[in-house]
N, CA, C and O of each residue as an XYZ file, in Angstrom:
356
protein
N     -82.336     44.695   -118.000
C     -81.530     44.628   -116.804
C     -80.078     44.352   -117.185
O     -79.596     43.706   -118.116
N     -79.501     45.072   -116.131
C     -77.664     44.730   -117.448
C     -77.346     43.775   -116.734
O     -76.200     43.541   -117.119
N     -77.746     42.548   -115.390
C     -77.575     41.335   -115.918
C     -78.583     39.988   -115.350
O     -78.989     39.698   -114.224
N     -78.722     39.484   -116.407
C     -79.417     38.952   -116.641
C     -78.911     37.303   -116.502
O     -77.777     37.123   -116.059
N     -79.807     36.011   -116.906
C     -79.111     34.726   -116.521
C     -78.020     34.102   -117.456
O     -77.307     33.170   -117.082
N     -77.945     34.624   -118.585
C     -76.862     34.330   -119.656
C     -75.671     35.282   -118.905
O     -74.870     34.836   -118.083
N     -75.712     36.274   -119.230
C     -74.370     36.937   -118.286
C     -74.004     36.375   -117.069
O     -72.786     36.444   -116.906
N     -74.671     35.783   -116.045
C     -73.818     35.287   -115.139
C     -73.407     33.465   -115.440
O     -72.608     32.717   -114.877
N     -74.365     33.255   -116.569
C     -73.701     31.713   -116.734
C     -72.371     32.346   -117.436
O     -71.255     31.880   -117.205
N     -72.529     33.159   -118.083
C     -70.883     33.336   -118.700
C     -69.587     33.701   -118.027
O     -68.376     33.488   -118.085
N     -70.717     34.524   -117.199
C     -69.147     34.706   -115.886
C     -68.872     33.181   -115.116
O     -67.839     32.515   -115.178
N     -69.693     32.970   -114.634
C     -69.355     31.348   -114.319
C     -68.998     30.399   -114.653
O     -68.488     29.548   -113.923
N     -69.240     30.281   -116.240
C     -68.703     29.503   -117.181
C     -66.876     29.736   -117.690
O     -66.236     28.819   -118.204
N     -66.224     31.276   -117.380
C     -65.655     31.692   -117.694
C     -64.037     31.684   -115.958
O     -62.817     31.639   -115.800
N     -65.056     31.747   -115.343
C     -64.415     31.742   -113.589
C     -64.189     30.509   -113.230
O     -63.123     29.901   -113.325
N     -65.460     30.034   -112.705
C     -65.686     29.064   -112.194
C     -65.039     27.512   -112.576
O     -63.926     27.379   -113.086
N     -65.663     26.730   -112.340
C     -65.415     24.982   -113.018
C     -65.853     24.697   -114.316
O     -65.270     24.191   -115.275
N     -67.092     25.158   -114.151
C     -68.670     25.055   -114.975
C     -69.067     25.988   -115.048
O     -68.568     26.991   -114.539
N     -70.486     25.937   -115.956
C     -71.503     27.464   -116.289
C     -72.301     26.991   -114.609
O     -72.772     27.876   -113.894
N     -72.324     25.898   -114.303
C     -73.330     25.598   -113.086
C     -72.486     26.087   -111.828
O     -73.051     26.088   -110.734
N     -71.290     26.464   -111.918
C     -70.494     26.527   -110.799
C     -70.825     27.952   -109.885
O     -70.459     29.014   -110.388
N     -71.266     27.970   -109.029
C     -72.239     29.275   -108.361
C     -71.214     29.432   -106.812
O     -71.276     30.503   -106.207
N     -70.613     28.677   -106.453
C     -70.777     28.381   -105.226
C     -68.591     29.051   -105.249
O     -68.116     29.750   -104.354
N     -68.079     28.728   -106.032
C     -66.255     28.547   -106.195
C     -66.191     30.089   -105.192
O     -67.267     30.687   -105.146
N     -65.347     30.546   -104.637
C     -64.719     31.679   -104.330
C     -64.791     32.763   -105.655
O     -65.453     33.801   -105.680
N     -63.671     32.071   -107.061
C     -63.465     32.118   -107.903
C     -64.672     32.932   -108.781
O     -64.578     34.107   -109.135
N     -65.766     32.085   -109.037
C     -67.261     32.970   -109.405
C     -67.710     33.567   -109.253
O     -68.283     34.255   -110.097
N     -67.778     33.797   -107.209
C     -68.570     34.700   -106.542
C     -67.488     35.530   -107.127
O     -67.659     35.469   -108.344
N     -66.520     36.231   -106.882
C     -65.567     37.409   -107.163
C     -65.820     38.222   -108.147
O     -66.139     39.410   -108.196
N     -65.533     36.985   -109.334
C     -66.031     37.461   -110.451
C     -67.121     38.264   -110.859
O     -67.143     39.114   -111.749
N     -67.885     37.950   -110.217
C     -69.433     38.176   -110.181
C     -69.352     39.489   -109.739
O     -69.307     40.499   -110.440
N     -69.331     39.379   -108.137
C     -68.799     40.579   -107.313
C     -68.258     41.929   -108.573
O     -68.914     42.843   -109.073
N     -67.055     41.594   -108.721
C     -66.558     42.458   -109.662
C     -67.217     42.861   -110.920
O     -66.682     43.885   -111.346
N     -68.444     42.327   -111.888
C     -68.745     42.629   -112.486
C     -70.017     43.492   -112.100
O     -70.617     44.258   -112.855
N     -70.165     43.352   -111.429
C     -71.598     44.089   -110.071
C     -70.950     45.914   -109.859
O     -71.441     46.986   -110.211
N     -69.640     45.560   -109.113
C     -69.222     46.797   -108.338
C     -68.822     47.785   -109.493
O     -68.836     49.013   -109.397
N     -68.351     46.827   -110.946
C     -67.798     47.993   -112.237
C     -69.100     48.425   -112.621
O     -68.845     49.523   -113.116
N     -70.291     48.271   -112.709
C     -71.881     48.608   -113.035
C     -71.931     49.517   -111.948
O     -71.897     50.737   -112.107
N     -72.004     49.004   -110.947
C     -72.403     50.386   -109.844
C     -71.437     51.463   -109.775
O     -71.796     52.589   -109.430
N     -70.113     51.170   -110.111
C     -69.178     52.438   -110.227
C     -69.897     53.426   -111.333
O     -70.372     54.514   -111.004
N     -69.919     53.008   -112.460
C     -70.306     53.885   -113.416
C     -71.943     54.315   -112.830
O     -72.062     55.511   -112.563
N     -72.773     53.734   -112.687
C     -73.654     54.317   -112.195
C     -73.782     55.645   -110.995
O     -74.792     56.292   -110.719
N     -72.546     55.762   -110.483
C     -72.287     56.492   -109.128
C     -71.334     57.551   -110.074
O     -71.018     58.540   -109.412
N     -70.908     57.565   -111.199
C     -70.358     58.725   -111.829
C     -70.842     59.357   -112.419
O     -70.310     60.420   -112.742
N     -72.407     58.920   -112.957
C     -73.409     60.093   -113.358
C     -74.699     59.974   -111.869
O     -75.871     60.017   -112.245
N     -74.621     59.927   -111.335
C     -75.762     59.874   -110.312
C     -74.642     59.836   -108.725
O     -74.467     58.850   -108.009
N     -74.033     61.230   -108.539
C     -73.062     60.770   -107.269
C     -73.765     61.079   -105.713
O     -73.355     60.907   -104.565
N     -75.254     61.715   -106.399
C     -75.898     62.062   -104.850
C     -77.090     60.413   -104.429
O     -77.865     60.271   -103.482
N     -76.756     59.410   -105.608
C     -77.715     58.133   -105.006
C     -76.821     57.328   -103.943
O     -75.982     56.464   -104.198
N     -77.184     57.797   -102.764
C     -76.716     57.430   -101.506
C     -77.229     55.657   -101.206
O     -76.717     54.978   -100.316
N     -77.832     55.374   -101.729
C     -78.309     54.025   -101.325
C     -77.568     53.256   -102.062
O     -77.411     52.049   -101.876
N     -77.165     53.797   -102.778
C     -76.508     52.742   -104.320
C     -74.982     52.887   -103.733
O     -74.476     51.837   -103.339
N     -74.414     53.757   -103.663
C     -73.353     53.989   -102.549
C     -72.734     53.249   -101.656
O     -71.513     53.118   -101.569
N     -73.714     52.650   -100.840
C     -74.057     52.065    -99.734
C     -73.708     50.737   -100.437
O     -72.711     50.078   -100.143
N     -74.714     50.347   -101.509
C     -74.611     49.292   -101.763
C     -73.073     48.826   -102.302
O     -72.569     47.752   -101.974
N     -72.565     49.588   -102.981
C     -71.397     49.061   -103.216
C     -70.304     49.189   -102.604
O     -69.312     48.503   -102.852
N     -70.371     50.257   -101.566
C     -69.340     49.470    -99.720
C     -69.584     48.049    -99.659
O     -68.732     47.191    -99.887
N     -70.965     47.808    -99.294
C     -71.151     46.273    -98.774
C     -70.515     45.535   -100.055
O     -69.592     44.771    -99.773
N     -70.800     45.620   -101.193
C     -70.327     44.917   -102.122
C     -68.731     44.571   -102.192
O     -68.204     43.472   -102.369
N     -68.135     45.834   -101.999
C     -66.452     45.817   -102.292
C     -65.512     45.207   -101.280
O     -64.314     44.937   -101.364
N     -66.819     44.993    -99.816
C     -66.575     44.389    -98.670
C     -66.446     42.672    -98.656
O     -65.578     41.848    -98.370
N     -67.910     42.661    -99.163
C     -68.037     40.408    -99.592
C     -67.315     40.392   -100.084
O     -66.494     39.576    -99.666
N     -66.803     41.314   -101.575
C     -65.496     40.983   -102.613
C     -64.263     40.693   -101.168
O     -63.997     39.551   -100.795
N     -63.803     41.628   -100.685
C     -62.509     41.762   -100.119
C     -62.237     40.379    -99.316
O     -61.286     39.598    -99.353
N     -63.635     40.387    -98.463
C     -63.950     38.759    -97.682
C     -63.555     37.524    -98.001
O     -63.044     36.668    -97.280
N     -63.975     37.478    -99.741
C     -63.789     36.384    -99.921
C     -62.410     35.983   -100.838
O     -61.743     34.995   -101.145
N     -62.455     37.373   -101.044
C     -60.811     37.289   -101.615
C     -59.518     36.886   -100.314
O     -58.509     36.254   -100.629
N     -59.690     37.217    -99.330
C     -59.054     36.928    -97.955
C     -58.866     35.481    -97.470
O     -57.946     34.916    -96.881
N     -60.794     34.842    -98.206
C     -60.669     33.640    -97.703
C     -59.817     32.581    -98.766
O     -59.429     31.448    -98.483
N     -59.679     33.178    -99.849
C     -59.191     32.991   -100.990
C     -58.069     32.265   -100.782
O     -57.787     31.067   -100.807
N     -57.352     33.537   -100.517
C     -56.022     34.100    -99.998
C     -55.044     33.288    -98.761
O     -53.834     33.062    -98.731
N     -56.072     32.995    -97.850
C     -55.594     32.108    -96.827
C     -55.310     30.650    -96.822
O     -54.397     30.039    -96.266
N     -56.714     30.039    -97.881
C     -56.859     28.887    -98.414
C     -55.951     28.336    -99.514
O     -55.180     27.465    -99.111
N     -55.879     28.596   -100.611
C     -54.838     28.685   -101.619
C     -54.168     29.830   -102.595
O     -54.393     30.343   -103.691
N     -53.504     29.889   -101.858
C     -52.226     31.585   -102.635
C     -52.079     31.745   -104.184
O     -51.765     32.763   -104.802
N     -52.450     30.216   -104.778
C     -52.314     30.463   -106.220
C     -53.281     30.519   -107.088
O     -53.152     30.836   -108.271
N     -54.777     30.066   -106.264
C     -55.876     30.802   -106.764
C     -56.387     32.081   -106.498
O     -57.112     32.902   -107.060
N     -55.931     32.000   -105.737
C     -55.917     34.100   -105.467
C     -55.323     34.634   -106.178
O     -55.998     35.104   -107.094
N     -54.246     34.832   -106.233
C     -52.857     35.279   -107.578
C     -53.716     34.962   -109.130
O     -53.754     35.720   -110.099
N     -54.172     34.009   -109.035
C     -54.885     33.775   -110.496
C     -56.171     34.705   -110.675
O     -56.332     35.322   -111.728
N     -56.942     34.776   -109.782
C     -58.221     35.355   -110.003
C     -58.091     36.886   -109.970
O     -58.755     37.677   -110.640
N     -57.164     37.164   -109.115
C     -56.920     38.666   -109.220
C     -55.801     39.008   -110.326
O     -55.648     40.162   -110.729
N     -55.070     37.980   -110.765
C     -54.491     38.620   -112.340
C     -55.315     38.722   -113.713
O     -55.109     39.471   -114.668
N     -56.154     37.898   -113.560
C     -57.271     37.538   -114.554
C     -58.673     38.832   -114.311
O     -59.340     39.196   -115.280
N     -58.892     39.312   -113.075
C     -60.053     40.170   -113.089
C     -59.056     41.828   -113.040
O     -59.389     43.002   -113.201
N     -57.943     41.247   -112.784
C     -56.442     42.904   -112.587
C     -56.798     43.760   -111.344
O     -56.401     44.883   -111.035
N     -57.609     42.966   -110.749
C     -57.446     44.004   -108.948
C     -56.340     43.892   -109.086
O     -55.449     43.256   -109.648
N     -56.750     45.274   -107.926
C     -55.169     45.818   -106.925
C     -55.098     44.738   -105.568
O     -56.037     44.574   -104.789
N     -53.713     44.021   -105.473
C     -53.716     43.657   -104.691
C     -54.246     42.514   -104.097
O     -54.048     42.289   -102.903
């Protein structure tokens, strides 16, 4: 499975506070983003899997959500997490 419980302690360990930190804005994103770059490439050799598709609207959506709530809450952890993962915006 490309990910597994070591890969997300590392994203968490790497985002977050802690490897235990599950819950930060900061993690989920991260996370998020390492999810939606897997399903991109998956959707560039497979562009008729419509469900997978699907799935990563909803996905790029929670990302945007919580980047917003991010965003509203503190301006300089937003600015940080999106220079560090290099979204647009």
């Amino acid at each position: 499975m490309y990910l597994n419980a070591e890969k997300k302690q590392e994203i968490f360990g790497q985002y977050g506070k802690s490897n235990t930190d599950t819950g930060s804005p900061e993690a989920q994103v991260a996370l998020f983003s390492y999810r939606i770059s897997h399903l991109t490439e998956h959707l560039k050799k497979n562009r008729k899997d419509y469900s997978t598709a699907r799935a990563l609207t909803k996905l790029v959506g929670k990302r945007r959500a919580l980047l917003d709530y991010l965003k509203e809450r503190d301006i300089e952890r937003y600015r940080a997490i999106v220079k560090a993962l290099g979204l647009r915006k």
